[in-house]
C-alpha positions in Angstrom: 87.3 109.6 85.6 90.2 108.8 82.9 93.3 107.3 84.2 94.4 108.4 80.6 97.0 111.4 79.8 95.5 114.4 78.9 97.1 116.2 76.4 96.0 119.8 75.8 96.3 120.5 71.3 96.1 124.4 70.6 95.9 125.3 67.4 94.6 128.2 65.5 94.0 125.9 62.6 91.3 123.5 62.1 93.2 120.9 60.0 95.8 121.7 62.6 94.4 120.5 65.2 93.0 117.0 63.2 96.0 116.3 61.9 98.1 116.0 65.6 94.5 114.5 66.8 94.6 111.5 63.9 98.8 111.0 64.3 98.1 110.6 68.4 94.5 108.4 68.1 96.1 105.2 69.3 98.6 106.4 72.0 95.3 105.9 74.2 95.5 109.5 75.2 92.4 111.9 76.6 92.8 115.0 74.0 91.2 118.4 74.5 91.5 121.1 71.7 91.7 124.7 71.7 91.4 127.1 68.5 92.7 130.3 70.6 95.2 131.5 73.5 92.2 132.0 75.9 90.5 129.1 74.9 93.6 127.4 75.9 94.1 129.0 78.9 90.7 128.4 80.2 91.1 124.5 79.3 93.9 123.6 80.9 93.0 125.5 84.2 89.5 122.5 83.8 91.4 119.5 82.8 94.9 120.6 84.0 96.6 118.4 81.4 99.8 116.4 81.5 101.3 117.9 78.4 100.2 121.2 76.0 101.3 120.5 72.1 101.2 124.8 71.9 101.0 126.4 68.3 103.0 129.5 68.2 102.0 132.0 65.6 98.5 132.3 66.8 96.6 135.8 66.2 95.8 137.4 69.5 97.4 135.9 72.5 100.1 134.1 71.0 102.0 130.7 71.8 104.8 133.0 73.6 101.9 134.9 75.9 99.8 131.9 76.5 103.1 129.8 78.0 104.5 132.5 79.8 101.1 132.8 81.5 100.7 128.9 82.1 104.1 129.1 83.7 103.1 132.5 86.2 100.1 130.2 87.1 101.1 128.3 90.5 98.6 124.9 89.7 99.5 125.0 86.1 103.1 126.1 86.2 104.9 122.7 86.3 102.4 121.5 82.9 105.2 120.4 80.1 104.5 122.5 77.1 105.6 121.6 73.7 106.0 124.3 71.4 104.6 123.1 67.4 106.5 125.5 65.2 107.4 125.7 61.3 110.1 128.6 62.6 114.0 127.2 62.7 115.9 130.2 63.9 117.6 130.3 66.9 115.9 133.5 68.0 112.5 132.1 68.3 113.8 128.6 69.8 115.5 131.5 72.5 112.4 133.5 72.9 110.3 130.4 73.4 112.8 128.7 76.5 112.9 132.2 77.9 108.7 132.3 77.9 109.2 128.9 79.7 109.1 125.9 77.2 110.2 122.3 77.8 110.8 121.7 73.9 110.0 122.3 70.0 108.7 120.3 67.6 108.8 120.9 64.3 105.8 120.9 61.4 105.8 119.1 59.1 105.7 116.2 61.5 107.8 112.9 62.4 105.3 110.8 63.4 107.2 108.3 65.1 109.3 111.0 66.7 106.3 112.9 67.8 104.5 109.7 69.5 108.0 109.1 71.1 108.4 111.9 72.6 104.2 112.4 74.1 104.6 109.2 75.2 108.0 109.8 77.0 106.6 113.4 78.5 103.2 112.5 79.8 104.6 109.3 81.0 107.2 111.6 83.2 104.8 114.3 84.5 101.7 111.4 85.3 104.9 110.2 87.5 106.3 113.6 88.9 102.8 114.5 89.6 102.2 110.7 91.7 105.1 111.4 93.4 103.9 115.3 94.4 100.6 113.0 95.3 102.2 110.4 97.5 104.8 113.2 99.3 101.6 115.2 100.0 99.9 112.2 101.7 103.2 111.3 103.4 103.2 114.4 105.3 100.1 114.2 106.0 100.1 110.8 107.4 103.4 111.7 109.2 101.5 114.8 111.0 98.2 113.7 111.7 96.6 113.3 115.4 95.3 109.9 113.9 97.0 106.4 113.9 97.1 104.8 110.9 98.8 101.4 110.3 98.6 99.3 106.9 98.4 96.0 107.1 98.5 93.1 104.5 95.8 90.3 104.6 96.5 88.0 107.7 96.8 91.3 109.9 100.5 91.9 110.2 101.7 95.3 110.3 103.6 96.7 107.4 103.6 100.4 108.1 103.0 102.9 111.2 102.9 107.0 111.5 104.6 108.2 114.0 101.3 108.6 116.3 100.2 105.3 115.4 104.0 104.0 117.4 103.1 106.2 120.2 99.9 104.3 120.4 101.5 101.2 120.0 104.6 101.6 121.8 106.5 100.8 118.7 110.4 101.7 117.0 109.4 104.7 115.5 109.9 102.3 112.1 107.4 101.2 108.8 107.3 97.9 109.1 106.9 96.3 112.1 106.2 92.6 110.7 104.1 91.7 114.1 100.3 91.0 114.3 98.2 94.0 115.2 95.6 91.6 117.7 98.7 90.4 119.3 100.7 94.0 119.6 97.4 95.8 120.4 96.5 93.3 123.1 100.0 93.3 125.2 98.5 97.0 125.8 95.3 97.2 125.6 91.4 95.8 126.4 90.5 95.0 122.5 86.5 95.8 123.4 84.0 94.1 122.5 86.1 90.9 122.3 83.4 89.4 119.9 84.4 92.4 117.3 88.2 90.9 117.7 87.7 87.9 116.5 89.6 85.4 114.0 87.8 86.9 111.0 87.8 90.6 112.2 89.8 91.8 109.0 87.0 90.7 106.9 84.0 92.3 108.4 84.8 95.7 106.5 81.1 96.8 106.8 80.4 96.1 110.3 78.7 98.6 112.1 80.0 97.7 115.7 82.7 100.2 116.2 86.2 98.4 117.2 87.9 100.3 120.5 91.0 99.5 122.1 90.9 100.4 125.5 93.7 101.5 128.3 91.5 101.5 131.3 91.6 104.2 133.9 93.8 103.7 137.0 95.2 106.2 139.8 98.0 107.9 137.4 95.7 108.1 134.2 92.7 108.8 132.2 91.0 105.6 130.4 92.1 106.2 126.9 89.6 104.6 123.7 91.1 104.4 120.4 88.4 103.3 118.0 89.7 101.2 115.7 88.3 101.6 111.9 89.3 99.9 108.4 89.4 102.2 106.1 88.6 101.4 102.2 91.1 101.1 100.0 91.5 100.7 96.3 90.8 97.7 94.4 94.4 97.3 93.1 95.5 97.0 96.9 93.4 94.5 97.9 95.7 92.6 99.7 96.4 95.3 101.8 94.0 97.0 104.8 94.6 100.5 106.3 93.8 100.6 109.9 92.7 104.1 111.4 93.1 104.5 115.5 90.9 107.5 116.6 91.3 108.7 119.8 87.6 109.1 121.4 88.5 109.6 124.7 86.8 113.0 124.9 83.7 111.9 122.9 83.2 108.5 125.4 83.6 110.8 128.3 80.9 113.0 127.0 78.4 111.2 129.6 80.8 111.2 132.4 80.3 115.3 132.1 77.2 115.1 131.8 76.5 113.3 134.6 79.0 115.8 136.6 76.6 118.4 135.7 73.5 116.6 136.6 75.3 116.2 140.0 75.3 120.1 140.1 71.9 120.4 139.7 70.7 117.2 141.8 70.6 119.2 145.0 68.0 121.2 143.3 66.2 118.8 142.7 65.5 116.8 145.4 64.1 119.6 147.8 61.2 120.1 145.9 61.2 115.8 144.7 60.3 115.6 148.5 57.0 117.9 147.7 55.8 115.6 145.3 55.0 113.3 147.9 52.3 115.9 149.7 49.6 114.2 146.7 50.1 110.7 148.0 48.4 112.4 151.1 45.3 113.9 149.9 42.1 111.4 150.0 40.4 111.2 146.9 37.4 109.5 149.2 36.6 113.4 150.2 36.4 114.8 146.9 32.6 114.5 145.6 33.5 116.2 141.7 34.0 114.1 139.5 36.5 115.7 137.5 38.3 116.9 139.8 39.1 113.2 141.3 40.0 112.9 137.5 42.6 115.5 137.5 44.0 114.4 140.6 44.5 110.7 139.7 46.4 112.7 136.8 48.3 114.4 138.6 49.1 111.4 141.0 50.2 109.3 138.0 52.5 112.3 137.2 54.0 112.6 139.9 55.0 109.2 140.4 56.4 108.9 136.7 58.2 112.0 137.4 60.0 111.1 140.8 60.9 107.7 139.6 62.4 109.4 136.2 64.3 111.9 138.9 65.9 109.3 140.7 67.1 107.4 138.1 68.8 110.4 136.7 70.6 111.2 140.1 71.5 107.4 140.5 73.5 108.1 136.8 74.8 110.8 138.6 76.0 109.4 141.6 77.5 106.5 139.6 80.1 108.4 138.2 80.7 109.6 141.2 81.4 106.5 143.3 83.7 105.1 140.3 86.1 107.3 141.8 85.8 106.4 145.3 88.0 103.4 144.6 87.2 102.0 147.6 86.7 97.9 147.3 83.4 96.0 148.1 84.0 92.4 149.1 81.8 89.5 147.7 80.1 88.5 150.8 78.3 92.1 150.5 76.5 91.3 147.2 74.0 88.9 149.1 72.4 91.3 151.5 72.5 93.9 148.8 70.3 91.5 146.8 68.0 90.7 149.4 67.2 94.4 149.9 66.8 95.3 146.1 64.7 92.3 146.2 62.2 94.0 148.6 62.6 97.5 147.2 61.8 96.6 143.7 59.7 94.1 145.0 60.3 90.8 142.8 60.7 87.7 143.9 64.0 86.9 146.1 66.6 85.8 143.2 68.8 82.6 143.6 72.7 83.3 144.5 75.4 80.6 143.6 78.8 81.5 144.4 81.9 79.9 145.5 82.2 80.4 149.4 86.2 80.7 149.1 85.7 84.1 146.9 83.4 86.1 149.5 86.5 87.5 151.4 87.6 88.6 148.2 87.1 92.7 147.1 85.9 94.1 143.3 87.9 97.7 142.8 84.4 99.8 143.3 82.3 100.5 146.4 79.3 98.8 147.7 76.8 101.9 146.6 78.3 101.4 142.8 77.6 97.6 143.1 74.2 98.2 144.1 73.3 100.6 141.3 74.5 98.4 139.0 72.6 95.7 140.1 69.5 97.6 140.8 69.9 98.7 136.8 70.0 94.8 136.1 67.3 93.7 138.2 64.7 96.9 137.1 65.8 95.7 133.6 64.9 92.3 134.3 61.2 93.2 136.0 60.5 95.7 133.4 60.9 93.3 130.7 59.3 90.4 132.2 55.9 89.1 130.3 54.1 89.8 134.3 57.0 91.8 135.8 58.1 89.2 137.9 60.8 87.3 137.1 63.1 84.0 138.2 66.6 85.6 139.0 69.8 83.5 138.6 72.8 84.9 139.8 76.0 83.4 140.0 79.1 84.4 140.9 82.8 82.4 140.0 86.1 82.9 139.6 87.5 83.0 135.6 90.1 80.8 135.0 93.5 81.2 133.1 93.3 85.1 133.0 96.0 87.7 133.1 94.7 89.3 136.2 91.9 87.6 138.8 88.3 88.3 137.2 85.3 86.8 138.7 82.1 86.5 136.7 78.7 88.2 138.0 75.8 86.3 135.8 72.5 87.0 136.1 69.7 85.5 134.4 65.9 86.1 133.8 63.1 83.6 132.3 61.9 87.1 130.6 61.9 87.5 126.7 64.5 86.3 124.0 66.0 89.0 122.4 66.5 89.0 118.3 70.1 89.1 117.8 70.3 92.5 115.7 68.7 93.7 119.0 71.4 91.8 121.5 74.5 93.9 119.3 72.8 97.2 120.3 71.8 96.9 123.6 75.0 98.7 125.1 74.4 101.8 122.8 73.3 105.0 125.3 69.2 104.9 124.4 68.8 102.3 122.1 65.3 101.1 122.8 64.1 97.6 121.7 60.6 97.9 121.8 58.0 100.4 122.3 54.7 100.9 123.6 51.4 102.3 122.8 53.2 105.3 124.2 55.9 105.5 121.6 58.9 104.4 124.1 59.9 102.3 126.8 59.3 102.8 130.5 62.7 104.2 131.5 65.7 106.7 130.8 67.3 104.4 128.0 70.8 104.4 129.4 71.2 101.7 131.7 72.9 98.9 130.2 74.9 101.7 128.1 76.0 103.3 131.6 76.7 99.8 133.3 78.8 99.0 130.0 81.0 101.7 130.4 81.6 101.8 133.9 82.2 97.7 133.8 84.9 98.3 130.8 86.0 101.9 132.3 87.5 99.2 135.6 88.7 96.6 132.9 85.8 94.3 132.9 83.8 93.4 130.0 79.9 93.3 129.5 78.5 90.4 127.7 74.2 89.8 127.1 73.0 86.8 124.9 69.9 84.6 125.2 69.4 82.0 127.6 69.8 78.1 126.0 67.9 76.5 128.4 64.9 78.5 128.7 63.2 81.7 127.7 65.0 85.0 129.3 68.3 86.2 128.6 71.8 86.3 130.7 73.6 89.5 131.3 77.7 88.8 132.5 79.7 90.9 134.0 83.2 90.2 134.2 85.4 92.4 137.2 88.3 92.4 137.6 89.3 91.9 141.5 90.9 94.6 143.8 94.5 94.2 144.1 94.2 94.1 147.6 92.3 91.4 147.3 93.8 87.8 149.0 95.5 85.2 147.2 93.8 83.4 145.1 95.9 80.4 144.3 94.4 78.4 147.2 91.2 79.3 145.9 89.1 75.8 145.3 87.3 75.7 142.3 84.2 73.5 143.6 81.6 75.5 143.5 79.4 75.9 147.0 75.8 76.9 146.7 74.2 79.7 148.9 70.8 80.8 148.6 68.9 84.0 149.6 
């Protein structure tokens, strides 16, 4: 599309028409032509010009008829229209500013008085019509449910609407002349960190959404404002505008649905219990053939199903216990290991923590902790080359933080993961491999679910490849109860205990 003035020529007259087209050729103007009133009328409504050079004796709808309809019209009505007349009597100048005309101009023409005074109009109206533009957008901005905040090229802010300063607890002011990171970060979790990094401005087509996250407490709702840079033109290229979204609702889509699984787990676990009855039958006493067949089928079923059931009402229960807010001390996670150890049954796993932190509580109860690591350690079996895998985990106390975190890494000597593969893995059924089947053995939402509860408490989630061997690290970092003891007498020599 032209960036060009339009100007709208109606004229009756071919030569007309030519001669205003050949005296305007270099004012670098877009010109459209009509030969009649409704031929005029129809043009302007497609091209809605910045000025109309009108003719007024015209046969049928005259110049008089076609401006006074222009001027009824209520996209059309502020158009500038120049009246081209060889009449000099008062009466028709009268008749033609009472049908609504900005101004005559006279045949035969001034040249340099008729490029003066296009240039001067169109220039006016391209401006009047900007400015309609920008006080349009303005109050749009102004009234939006959206943040939006435009920064310039190092990320400081140079303008906020008035949602954007609730978000950011700002002076209800345009500039702000503060870093976004560093405003953003007094008041909220900027997740995933790795997203927030020094060149974060630059990554324009990154397809990792940006949240800043307020996480849940006692008096409030976790609140996620995704964060997106929004394209701009190329003449403002020094300039990036910032869109916060709040998706709230949308990330607490699975929280409802798990709610309503809860409704219906009841239901299902009365007749899970019946499953169990074909465990019972001895296929030793069946002589057919294919019936044995169908009841090895039927077996296999079975199983698949009751395992798929329980992992849906372990989701369920999840949400649940996030609530609960009652703390799990350190010293707890052992035992819990040993006995996911059996039940899963995989080698015992190696524990290294500091002694001093066992007394000391995470913010969620025991039966959340175990979930979480029972999604961790299935993950680790399931993707192991033989299913059964050398377990790390370590537990230690983060250093120079804002509030106490400890650090919950476990590692595998499973597969290494690509690293287009490693930025998905927290995204609810994103599957990174499948089988002769068509998809991998399990509901797809575990590291998604443990991703959200972790950052839903504060924490953050964090999986990359191993360095010093095959298998990959998942870390966990929680932050710690507030009731939890003092930590400044907290050694940092780490003791080593072993299950």
């Amino acid at each position: 599309m032209s960036n060009n003035s339009c100007v709208l020529i109606v004229d009756d007259e071919l030569s007309g028409r030519e001669i205003l087209a050949g005296l305007l050729a270099r004012e670098n103007l877009n010109l459209i032509f009509a030969a009649d009133g409704f031929e005029a009328l129809a043009q302007a409504a497609e091209h809605l010009p910045d000025l109309v050079l009108l003719d007024l004796m015209m046969p049928g709808l005259d110049g008089y008829e076609v401006c006074r309809r222009l001027r009824a019209d209520p996209i059309l009505g502020e158009v500038p229209i120049l009246f081209i007349t060889t009449l000099d009597d008062q009466e028709s100048r009268l008749q033609g500013l009472e049908a609504g005309a900005d101004d005559f101009i006279s045949k035969p023409f001034n040249r340099i008085e008729l490029r003066t005074r296009v240039r001067t109009i169109t220039r006016l109206n391209r401006q009047r019509r900007l400015m309609e533009e920008r006080m349009k957008f303005e109050w749009v901005v102004e009234n939006v449910d959206d943040g939006y905040v435009l920064l310039d090229a190092q990320g400081i802010i140079q303008y906020v609407n008035p949602q954007a300063s609730v978000y950011l607890n700002t002076p209800k002011r345009h500039c702000v002349d503060q870093s976004f990171v560093d405003l953003a970060s007094a008041h909220y979790q900027l997740e995933p960190q790795v997203e927030w990094d020094m060149s974060w401005l630059t990554k324009l087509d990154n397809e990792q959404p940006r949240y800043l996250l307020r996480p849940e407490n006692s008096q409030q709702q976790a609140l996620w404002l995704k964060a997106d840079i929004l394209p701009l033109p190329n003449r403002t290229q020094t300039s990036l505008l910032l869109r916060l979204q709040d998706v709230s609702e949308h990330m607490s889509l699975q929280s409802r649905i798990w709610t309503f699984q809860h409704f219906v787990s009841h239901k299902l676990r009365t007749p899970l219990n019946g499953l169990g009855a074909l465990s019972l039958i001895d296929s030793t006493t069946i002589q057919n053939e294919r019936t044995l067949k169908f009841l090895e089928m039927a077996q296999m079923s079975a199983t698949r199903l009751e395992t798929s059931i329980l992992r849906i009402l372990h989701y369920v229960e999840a949400h649940h216990l996030l609530h609960l807010q009652t703390p799990t001390a350190i010293q707890a996670i052992p035992d819990i290991v040993t006995e996911l150890a059996k039940t899963l049954q995989i080698n015992q796993p190696t524990l290294n923590f500091d002694a001093s932190l066992a007394v000391c509580l995470l913010p969620v109860p025991d039966e959340l902790i175990e979930l979480l690591l029972e999604e961790l350690l299935s993950n680790a079996k399931k993707f192991h080359p033989q299913h059964q895998p050398a377990i790390d985990i370590e537990i230690s106390l983060i250093p120079q933080t804002n509030v106490d975190m400890i650090r919950l890494s476990i590692s595998d000597d499973g597969v290494y993961l690509p690293e287009n593969v490693l930025s998905k893995v927290f995204i609810p059924y994103f599957q990174s491999e499948k089988g002769f089947t068509g998809e991998v053995e399990g509901m797809g939402l575990g590291l998604s679910v443990v991703n959200n509860l972790i950052t839903g408490i504060g924490g953050h989630c964090v999986l990359k490849n191993r360095v010093d061997k095959e298998g990959v690290s998942i870390i966990l970092e929680i932050p710690l109860s507030q009731h939890s003891p003092e930590l400044s007498s907290i050694s940092a020599n780490t003791v080593h205990q072993r299950e």
